[in-house]
KEVEXLUM-784114 format. One line per field, with one value per residue (C-alpha): residue in one letter; x, y, z. Coordinates in nm, 2 decimals, decimal comma. Each point is the difference from the previous one (the first is absolute). Layout:
! KEVEXLUM-784114
aa = [A;...]
px = [X;...]
py = [Y;...]
pz = [Z;...]
END
This chain:
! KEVEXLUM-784114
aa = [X;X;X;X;X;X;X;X;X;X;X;X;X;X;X;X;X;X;X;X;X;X;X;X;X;X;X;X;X;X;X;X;X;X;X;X;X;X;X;X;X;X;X;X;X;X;X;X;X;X;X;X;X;X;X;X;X;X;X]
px = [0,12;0,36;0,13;0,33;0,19;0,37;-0,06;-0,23;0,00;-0,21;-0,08;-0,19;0,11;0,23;0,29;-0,15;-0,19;0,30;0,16;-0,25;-0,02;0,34;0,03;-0,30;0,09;0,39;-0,20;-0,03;-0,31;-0,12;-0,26;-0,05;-0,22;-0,16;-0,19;-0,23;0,00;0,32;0,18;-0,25;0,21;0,36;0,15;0,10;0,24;0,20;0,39;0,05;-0,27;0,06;0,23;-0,28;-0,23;0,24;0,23;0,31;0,19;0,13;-0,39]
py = [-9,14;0,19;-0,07;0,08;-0,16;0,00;-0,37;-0,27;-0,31;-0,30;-0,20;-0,01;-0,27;-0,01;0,14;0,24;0,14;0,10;0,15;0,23;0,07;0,10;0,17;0,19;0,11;0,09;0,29;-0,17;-0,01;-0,35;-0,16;-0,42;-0,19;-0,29;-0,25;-0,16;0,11;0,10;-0,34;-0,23;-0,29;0,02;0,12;-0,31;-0,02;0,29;-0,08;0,04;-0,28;-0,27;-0,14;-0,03;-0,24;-0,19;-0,08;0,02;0,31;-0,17;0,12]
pz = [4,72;-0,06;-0,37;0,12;0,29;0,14;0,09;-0,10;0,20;-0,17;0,21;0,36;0,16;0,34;-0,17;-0,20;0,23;0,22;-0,28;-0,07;0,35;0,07;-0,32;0,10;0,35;-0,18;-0,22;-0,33;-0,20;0,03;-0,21;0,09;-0,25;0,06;-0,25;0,24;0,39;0,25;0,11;-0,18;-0,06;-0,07;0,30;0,14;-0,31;0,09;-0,04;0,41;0,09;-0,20;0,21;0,32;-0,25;-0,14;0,26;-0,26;-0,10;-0,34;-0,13]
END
């Protein structure tokens, strides 16, 4: 593993995945750390689908 990074992105859920990814593919050095495995459990809590589960956009 690199000890030195230009980014590091915790988390691997939906949205941090896709920042790495575009990050990546713009040329920076990229490093995404994870605690368990990618999109585990919390992606359903990212900020743009909330609205889909709950039905309200006041949440």
């Amino acid at each position: 593993m690199k000890s030195h990074v230009k980014v590091l992105v915790v988390g691997g859920g939906a949205v941090g995945c896709g920042i790495a990814l575009h990050l990546a593919r713009a040329g920076w050095d990229t490093l995404l750390v994870e605690r368990d495995e990618l999109t585990a459990g919390s992606t359903w809590h990212a900020a743009g689908l909330l609205p889909l589960f709950n039905m309200g956009y006041a949440t």
